[in-house]
C-alpha positions as CSV (number, residue, x, y, z in Angstrom):
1,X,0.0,0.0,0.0
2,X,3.3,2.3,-0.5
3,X,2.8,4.7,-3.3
4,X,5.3,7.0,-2.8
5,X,7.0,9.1,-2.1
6,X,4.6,11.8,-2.2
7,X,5.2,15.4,-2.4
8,X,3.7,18.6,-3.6
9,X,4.5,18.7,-7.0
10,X,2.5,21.4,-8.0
11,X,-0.4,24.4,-7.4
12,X,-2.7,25.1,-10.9
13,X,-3.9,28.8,-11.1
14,X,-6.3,29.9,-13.6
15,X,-5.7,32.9,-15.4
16,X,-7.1,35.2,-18.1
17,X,-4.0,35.8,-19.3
18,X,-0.2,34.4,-18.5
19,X,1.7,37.8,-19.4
20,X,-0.7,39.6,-16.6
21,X,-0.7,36.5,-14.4
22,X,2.8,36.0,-14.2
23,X,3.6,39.8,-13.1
24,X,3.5,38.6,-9.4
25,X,5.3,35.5,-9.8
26,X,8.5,37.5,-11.2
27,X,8.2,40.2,-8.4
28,X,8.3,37.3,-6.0
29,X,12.0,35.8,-7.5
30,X,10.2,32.6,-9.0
31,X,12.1,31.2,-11.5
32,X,10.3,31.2,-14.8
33,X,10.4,27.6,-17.2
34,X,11.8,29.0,-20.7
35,X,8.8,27.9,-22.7
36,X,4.9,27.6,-22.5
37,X,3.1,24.5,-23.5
38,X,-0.2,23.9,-24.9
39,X,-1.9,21.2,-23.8
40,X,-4.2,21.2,-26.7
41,X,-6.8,18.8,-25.6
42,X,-7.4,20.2,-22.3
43,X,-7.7,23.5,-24.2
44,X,-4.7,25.5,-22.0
45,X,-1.5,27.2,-22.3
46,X,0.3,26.6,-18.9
47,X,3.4,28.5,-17.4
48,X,5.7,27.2,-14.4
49,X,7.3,28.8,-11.9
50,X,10.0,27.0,-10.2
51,X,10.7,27.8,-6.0
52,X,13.7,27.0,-4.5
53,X,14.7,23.5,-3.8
54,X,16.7,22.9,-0.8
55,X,19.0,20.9,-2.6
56,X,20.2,19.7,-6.1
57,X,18.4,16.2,-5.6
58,X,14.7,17.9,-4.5
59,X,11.6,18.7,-6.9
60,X,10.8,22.2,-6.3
61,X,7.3,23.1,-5.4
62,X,6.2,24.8,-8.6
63,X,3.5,27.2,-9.8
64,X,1.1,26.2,-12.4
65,X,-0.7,29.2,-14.4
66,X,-3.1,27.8,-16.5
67,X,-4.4,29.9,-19.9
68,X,-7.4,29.2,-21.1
69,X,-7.6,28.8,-24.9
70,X,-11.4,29.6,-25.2
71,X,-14.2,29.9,-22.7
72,X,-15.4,26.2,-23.3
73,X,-13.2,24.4,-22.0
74,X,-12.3,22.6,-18.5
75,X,-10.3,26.5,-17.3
76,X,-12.8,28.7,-19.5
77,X,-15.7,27.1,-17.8
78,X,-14.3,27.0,-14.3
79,X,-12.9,30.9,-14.8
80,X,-16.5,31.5,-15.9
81,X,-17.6,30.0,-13.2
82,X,-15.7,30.6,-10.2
83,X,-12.8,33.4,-11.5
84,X,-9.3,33.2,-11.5
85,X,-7.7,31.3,-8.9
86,X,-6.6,28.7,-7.3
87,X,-7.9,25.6,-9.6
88,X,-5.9,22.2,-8.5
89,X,-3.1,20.8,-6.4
90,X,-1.0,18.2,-7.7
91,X,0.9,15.6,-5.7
92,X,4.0,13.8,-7.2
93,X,3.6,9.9,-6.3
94,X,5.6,7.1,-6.6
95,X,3.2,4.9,-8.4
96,X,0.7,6.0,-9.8
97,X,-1.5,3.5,-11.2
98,X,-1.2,1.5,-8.2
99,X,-2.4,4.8,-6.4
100,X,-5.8,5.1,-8.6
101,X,-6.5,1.4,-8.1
102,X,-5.9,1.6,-4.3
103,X,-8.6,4.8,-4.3
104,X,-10.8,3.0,-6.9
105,X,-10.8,0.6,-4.5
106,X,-12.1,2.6,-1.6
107,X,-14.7,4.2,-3.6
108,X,-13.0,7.3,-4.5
109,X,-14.3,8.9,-7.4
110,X,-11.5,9.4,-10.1
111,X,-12.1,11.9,-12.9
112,X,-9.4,10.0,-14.7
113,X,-9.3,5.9,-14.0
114,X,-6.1,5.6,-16.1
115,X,-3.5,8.0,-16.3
116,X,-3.1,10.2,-19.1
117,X,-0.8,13.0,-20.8
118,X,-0.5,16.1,-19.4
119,X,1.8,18.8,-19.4
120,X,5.5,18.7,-19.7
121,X,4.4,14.9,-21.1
122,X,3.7,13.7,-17.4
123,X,1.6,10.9,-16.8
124,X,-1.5,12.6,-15.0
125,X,-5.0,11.4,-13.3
126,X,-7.5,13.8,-11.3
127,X,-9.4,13.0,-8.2
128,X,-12.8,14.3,-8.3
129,X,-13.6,17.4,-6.0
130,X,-16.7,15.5,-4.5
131,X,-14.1,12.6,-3.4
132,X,-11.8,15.3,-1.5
133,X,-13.6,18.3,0.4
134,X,-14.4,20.4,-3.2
135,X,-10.6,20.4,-4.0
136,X,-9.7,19.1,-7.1
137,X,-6.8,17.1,-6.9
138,X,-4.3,15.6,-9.9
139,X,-1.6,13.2,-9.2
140,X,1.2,12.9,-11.2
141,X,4.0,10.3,-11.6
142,X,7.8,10.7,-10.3
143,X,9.7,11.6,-13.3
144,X,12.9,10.1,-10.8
């Protein structure tokens, strides 16, 4: 029942826009990935933000923002809905598939029941909001 480690990978912001929602981000001394990705069928643009890791071995916590690419889809309709903010928290697991059927298994709902693409090329699943307080959750795959 050891599906780790487990760490915060990641926060997901919605924004309008990433020029305007980065502006903070910079202020604060994050340090900026080089390049945006689109994630075309989830419909976004993202931007990471990098904090400082404690050492060269550790996965820094990162920032998500998350660009909409029209108001229909998964970010449009939850800017639309609840405004820009705060939208997920990813955890970094160990194992990943053996995570989803471990909270399969004890009648979690899962958006996602087998992991998919997401960005950077990361295996990715979500955890439905109803399964954990309103907080949509994603999970992610150790990359080490």
């Amino acid at each position: 029942m050891k599906f780790g480690p487990i760490h915060v990978d990641h926060i997901g912001i919605a924004v309008d826009e990433l020029e305007q929602g980065s502006h903070f981000w910079r202020l604060l001394g994050l340090i900026e990935n080089k390049d945006d990705e689109l994630v075309e069928d989830q419909g976004v643009t993202t931007r990471f933000f990098s904090t400082s890791a404690s050492n060269e071995h550790e996965h820094p916590v990162q920032i998500e923002l998350l660009e909409p690419t029209s108001s229909d889809t998964p970010i449009g309709k939850f800017i639309l809905k609840r405004g820009v903010g705060i939208q997920q928290l990813c955890f970094r697991v160990g194992d990943l598939e053996g995570l989803i059927a471990y909270l399969l298994e004890n009648e979690i709902q899962m958006i996602d029941e087998v992991p998919r693409r997401g960005a950077g090329g990361k295996m990715i699943a979500f955890v439905h909001p109803k399964s954990t307080g309103g907080v949509l959750v994603e999970l992610t795959q150790s990359t080490a």
